[in-house]
N, C-alpha and C positions, 0 to 999 in steps of 0.2 A: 488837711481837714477843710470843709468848708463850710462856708459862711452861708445860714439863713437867718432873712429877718419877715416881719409881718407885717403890715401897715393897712391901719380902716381905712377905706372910701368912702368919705360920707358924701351921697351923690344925691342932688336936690332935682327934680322932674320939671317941666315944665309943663305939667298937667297931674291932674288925678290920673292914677293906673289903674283905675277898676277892671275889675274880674268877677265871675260871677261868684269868690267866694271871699274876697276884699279887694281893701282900695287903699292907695299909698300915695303921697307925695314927697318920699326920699326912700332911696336905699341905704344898705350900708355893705359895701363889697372889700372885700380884701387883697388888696397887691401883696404877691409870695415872691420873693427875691431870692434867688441862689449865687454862688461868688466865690472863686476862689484865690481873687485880688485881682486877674489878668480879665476872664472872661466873665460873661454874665448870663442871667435867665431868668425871665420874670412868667409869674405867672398869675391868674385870677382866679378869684371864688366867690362866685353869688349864691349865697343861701337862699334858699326857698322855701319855707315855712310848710308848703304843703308835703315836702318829705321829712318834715321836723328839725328840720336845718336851720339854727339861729347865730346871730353874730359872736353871741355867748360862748355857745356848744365849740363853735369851729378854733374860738381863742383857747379853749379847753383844750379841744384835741391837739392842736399844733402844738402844744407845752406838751402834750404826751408824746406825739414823735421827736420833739428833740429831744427828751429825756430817754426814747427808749433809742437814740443813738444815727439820729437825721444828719448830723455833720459829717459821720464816719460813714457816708453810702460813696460806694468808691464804683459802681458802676450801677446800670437801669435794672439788673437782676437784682440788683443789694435792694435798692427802693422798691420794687415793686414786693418783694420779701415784707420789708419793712409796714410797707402799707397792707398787704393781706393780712400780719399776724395784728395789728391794731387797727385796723380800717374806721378811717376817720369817715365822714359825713362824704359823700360824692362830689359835692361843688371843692369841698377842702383837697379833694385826693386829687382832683380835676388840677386845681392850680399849684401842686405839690410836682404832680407827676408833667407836668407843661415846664413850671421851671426847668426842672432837673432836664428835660428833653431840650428846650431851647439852649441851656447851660452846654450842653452835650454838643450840639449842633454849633454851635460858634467856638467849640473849642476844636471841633473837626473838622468844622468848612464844609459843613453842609447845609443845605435848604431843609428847611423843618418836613416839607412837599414829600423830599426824596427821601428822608427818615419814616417819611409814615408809608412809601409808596405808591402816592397818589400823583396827580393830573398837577402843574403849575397852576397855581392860583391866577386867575384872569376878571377881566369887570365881572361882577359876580350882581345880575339882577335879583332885586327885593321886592315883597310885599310889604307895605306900609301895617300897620296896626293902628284900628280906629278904635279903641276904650270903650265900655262902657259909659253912654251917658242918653239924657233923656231926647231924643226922637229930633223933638227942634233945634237942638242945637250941633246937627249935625254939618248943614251946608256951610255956615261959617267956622266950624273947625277945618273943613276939607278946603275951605276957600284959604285960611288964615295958614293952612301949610301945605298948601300947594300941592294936594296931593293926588293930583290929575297926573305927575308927571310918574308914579311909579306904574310898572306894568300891571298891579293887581292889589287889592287892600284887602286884608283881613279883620274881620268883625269881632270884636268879643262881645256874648251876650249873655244874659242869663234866661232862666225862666220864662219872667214874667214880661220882660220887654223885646223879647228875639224878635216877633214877627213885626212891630210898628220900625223897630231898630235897622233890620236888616231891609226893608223895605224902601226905609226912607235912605238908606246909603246908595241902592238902587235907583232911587228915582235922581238922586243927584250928583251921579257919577254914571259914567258908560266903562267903568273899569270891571273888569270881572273880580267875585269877592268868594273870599274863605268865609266860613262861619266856625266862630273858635265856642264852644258851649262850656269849656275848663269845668265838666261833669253835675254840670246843673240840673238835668233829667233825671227824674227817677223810672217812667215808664217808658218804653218803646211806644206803644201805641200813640201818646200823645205828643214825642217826639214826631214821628211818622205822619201826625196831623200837622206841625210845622213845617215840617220839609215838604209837605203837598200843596203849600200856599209859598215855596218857592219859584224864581224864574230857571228852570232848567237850563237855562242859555246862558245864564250869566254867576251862576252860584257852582265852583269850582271843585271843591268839597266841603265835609264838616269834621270836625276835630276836636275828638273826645266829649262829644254831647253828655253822656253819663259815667258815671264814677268807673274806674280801675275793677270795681269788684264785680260790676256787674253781668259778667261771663256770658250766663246763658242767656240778658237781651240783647247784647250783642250778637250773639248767634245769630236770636231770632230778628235783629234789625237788619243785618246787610244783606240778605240777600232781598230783601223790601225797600231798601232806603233809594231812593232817586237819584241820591249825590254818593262817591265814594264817601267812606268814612275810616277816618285817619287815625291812627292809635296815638295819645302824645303821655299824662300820666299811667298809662296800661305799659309804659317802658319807660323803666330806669336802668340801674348796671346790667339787671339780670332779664330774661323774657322767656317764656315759651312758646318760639316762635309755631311750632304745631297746632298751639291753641290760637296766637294772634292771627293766623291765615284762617279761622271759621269763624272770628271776630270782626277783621279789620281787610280794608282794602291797600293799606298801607303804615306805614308808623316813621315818626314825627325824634329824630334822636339828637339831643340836645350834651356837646361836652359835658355842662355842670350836671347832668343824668346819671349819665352811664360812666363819668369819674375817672376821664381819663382818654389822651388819643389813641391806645392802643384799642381800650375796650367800646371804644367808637367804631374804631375801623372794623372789630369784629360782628358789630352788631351788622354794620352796613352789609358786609360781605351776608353773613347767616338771612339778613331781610332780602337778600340779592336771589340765595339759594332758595327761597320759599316765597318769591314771584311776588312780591313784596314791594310798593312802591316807595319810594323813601323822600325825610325833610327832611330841611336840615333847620335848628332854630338856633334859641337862644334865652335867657333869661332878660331881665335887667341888667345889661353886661357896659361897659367902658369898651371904647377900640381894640382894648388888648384881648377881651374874650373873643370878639369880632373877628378879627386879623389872625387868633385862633384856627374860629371854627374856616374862616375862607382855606387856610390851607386843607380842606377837608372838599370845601365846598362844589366842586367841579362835580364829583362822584353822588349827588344827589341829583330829586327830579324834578326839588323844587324848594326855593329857600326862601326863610325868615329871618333877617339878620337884621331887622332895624331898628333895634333897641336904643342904641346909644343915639339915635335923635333924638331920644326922648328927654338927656338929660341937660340940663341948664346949660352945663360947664362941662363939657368932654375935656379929661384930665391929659389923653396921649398923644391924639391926631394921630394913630396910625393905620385908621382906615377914613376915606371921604365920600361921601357921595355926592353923586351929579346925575342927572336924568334918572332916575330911578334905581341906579347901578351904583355896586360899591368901588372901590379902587384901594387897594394897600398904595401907602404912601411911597 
């Protein structure tokens, strides 16, 4: 039989994380532990509020899989069983189904890489994320963390301060920039007036400007929009990728998402088959998400994995970075 346990992270930021639909200065993420006395497997889960994922909910559900019988999964067919007939929250399944595979992998001697079969993970280059905040106080965040040295930064903005925000990240950096909207637009057309008073030269794409539900301006935005535009909440476990290819110029797949490495790999392959550009992210994660999603990382076109700079006190070190690029320990 084998041994799980669950333990909070309470993980303190060193900044406000604003977004254009809140703002945090701590998380709370949970390390999943699997064990059968000899090997081990740890895994992660960051709840995100905006798929109704709370620290609450996820302690609930875990008490439900071991009760309905998480010690006796005697191979990845049992778990995944397991998890379809009770399907906990996606960040929770994420780090249920990561243990179990790490677990797996150190007790067969293999590479997690060669379990998913993908590319060896190698310096894997990030874009930085610059938060939401007010206009002036951007040249000394960017000054106070050095962030000349990543290849690319990405914006969050809302609304009402996108174009003074994104403009003034422009004028004080020569890095090329994402603009991340986390569905703050209700209209295309006044979306479409932002993105016109973009520099075409320097602005990369944009990502997820208006909400999941909004289908038909989607439509009607990309093939108008100036910058591709990147699907990120329009994709969680499930998609239809027939309809995100008249929507979207590409999509944005996050582990704590899609709930899991296998249903990663399959999302990437299906956005592969429908000419699909693909990111890879990340929530508010510890190294251990990080070091996660890198085994993944080769096989996208373009990545966000710099979370864990943002937190005070990184708990694992088993990812670092140096010139703008990550490195497993």
């Amino acid at each position: 039989m084998l041994n799980w346990r669950i333990e909070a992270l309470h993980l303190k930021l060193k900044y406000t994380w604003k977004i254009a639909r809140n703002a945090s200065d701590e998380k709370v993420n949970f390390l999943v532990q699997v064990t059968d006395g000899t090997f081990n497997g740890f895994g992660e889960a960051a709840p995100n509020v905006r798929y109704g994922e709370t620290p609450e909910l996820l302690l609930q559900q875990y008490q439900v899989l071991l009760a309905a019988g998480l010690p006796n999964v005697k191979s990845m067919e049992d778990l995944l069983q397991l998890l379809q007939e009770y399907a906990p929250a996606n960040a929770l399944r994420f780090a249920v189904e990561s243990a179990y595979l790490h677990y797996y992998c150190q007790h067969k001697g293999l590479a997690v890489h060669q379990m998913l079969g993908q590319a060896p993970p190698r310096p894997q280059p990030t874009c930085y994320t610059v938060p939401i905040m007010e206009p002036g106080q951007v040249q000394a965040f960017i000054t106070k963390y050095q962030l000349n040295r990543f290849s690319s930064l990405k914006v969050k903005v809302n609304h009402e301060l996108a174009t003074d925000l994104v403009q003034e990240v422009l004028r004080v950096t020569d890095r090329p920039v994402v603009v991340d909207g986390n569905e703050s637009w209700q209209e295309p057309d006044e979306l479409l007036a932002f993105l016109s008073q973009l520099d075409r030269e320097r602005v990369l794409f944009i990502e997820q400007p208006m909400p999941a539900s909004c289908a038909a301006a989607y439509a009607h935005l990309k093939p108008l929009s100036p910058f591709p535009v990147i699907a990120d909440e329009s994709v969680t476990d499930a998609a239809d990728f027939a309809l995100l290819r008249e929507q979207f110029h590409g999509i944005n797949i996050k582990l704590m998402k899609a709930g899991g490495y296998l249903n990663a790999v399959r999302l990437l392959q299906l956005a592969r088959q429908h000419h699909l550009s693909t990111m890879i992210g990340c929530m508010v994660e510890t190294t251990l998400g990080i070091w996660s999603a890198m085994q993944l990382s080769q096989s996208f076109d373009f990545a966000d994995l710099d979370s864990f700079m943002v937190l005070e006190q990184e708990p694992f070190g088993l990812v670092h970075e140096q010139e703008g690029a990550l490195y497993l320990k």
